[in-house]
C-alpha positions in Angstrom: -0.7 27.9 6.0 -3.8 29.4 8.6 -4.8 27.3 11.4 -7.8 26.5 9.6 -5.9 24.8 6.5 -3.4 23.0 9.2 -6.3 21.5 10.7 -7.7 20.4 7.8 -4.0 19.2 6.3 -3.5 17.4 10.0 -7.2 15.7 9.4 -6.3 14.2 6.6 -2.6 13.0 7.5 -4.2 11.2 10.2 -7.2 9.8 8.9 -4.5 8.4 5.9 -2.5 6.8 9.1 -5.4 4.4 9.2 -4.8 2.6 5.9 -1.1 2.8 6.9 -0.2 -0.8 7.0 -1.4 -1.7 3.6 0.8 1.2 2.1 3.9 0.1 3.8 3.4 -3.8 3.2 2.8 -3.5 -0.7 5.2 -0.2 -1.2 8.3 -2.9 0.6 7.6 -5.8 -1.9 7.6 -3.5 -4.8 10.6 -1.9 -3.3 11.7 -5.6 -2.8 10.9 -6.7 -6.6 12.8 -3.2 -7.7 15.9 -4.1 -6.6 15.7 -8.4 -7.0 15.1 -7.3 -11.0 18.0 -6.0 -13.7 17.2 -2.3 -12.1 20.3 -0.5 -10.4 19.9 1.2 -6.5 20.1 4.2 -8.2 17.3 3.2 -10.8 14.9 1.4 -8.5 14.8 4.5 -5.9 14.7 6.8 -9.1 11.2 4.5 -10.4 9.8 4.7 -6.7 10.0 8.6 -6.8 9.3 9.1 -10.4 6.3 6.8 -11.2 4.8 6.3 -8.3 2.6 3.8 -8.5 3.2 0.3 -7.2 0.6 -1.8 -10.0 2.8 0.1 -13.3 6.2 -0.3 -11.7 5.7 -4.5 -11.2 4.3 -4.5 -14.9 7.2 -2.7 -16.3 9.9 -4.6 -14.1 9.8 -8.0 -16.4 9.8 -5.7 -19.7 12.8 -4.4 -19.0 14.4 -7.5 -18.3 13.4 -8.8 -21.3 14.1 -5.4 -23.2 11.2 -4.7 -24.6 10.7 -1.3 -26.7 10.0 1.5 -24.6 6.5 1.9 -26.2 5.6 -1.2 -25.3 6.2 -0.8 -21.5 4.9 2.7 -21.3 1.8 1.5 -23.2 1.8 -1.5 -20.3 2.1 0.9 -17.6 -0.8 3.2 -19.2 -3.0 0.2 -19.5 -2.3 -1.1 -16.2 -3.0 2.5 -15.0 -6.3 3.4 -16.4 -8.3 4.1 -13.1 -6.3 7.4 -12.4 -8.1 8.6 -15.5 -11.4 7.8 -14.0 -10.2 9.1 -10.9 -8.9 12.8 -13.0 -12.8 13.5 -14.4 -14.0 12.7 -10.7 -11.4 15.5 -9.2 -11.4 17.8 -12.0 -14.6 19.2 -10.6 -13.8 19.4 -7.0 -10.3 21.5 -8.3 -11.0 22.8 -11.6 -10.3 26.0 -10.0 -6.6 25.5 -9.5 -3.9 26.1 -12.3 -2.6 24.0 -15.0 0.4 23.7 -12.9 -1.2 22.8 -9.4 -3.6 20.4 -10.7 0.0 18.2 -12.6 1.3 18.1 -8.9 -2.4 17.5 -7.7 -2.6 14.4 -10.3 1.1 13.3 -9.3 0.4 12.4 -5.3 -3.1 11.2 -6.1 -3.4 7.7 -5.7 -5.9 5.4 -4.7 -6.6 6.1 -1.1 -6.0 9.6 -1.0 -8.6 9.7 -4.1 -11.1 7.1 -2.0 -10.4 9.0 1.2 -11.0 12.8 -0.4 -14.5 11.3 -2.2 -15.6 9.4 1.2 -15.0 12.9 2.9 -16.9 15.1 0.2 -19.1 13.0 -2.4 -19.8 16.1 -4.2 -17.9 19.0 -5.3 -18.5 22.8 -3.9 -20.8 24.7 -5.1 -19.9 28.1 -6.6 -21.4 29.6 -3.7 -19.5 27.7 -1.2 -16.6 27.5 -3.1 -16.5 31.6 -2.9 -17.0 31.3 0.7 -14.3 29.0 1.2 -11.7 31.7 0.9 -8.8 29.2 2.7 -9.6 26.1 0.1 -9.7 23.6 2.9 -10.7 20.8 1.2 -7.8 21.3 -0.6 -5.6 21.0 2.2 -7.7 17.8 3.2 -7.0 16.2 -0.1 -3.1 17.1 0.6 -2.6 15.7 3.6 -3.9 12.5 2.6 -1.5 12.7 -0.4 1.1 13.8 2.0 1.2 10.6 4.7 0.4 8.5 1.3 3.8 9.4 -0.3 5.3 9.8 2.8 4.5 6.1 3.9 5.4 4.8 0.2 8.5 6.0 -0.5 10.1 5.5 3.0 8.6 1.7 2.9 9.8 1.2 -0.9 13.5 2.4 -0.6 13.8 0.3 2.3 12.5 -2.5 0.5 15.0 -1.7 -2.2 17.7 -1.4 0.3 17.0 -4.6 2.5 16.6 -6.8 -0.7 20.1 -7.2 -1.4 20.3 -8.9 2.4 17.7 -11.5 1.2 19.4 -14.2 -0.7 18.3 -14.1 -4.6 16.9 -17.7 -4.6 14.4 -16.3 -1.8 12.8 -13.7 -4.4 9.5 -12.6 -4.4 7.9 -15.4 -2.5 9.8 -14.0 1.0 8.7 -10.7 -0.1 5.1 -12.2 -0.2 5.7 -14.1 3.2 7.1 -10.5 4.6 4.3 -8.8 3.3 1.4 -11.4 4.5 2.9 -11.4 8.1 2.8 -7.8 8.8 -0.9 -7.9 7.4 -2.4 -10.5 9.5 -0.2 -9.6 12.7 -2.2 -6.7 13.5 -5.3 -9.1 13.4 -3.6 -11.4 16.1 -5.6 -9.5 19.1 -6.2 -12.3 21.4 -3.1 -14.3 23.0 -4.2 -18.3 21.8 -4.3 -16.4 17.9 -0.6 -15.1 18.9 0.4 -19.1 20.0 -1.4 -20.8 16.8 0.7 -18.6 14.7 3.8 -19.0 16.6 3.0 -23.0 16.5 2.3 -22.8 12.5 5.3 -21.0 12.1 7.2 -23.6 14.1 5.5 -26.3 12.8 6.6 -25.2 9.1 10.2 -24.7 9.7 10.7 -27.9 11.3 9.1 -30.1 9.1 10.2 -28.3 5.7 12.1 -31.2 4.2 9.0 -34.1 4.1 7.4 -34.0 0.4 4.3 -32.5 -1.4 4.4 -29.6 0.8 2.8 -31.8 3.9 5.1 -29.4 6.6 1.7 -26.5 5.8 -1.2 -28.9 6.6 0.5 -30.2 9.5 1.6 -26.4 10.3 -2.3 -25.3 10.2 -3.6 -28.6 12.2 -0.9 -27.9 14.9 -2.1 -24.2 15.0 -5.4 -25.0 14.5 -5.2 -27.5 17.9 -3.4 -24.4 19.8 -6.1 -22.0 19.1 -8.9 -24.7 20.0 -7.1 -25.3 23.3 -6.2 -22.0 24.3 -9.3 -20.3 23.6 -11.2 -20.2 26.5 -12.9 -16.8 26.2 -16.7 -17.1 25.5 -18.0 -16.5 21.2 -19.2 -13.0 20.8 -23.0 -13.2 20.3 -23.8 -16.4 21.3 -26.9 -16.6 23.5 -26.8 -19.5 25.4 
């Protein structure tokens, strides 16, 4: 690799860093949903390397519990899948260049942020001109260093989802995944200290008042939060002329 294409591989890992959270959150509930369905270790780490993509692997989990022909599922998964055709015709011209071989790998760690992120960066495919002068393929190495923090984030998140889950008591299922999953999303949006103590308070709040019926222990979790943001929020609205 020159300089030139480890810049342009290092640009891309970074700029994929940015979208970093949602890969980790929904690659550790799939890996969670892996390992909570009829699916081995071995098999569930096996489907996270292997297929690759989050949306096919939760379609397919409940048709192999139930058994259902292999056709069916891979039909499922092919359905569910569709966009990462539309997504092949809009790469095919930017590396139509590249082998049979290269473009299968290419098509494998495509997914669909390193396929946004590569079009955001370069709406339109070289020309042949400037595709002779680009002698180092850099937008190549662009495109795989997106694909490279993409996997890299995936996998690591998903086979420690599939690890952790069999800590999580099975009655728990899917809806702690979900609660796992929403609190590492909106944590990074807590950036002021009275949003920090409203969802400590909700949190609180919920647990302790878990047994009263109809599910009241959430409204009165979001009014005690909601009071602990109003009171603690002293800093001034943004925008607001007075």
């Amino acid at each position: 690799m020159t300089p030139a294409q480890q810049r342009e591989f290092i640009h891309g890992f970074k700029e994929m860093s940015h979208s970093a959270v949602t890969i980790l959150t929904w690659s550790l509930v799939t890996g969670i949903a892996m390992a909570k369905s009829t699916l081995t270790v071995q098999q569930a780490i096996a489907m996270s390397l292997l297929v690759y993509a989050g949306s096919a692997q939760l379609a397919a989990l409940p048709l192999i519990a139930v058994g259902a022909p292999i056709w069916v599922i891979l039909l499922t998964s092919f359905m569910v899948n569709l966009r990462f055709v539309i997504f092949s015709l809009g790469l095919q011209a930017h590396f139509a260049y590249l082998s049979t071989w290269r473009r299968i790998v290419l098509g494998y760690f495509t997914t669909d942020f390193s396929y946004l992120s590569h079009i955001k960066r370069f709406p339109k495919p070289e020309t042949k001109e400037e595709l002779a002068a680009d002698k180092e393929h850099l937008r190549l190495y662009s495109m795989m260093g997106f694909q490279a923090a993409n996997w890299l984030a995936w996998q690591v998140s998903s086979i420690t989802g599939i690890l952790l889950a069999s800590q999580i008591p099975k009655d728990w299922g899917l809806e702690f995944a979900g609660a796992v999953a929403l609190v590492v999303i909106i944590g990074p949006m807590l950036d002021r200290a009275s949003a920090r103590w409203a969802a400590v308070t909700a949190g609180v709040v919920a647990v302790m008042t878990y047994g009263i019926t109809f599910r009241l222990n959430i409204i009165l979790a979001i009014g005690a939060a909601v009071f602990v943001g109003m009171v603690l929020d002293k800093s001034p609205k943004e925008g607001v002329i007075s």
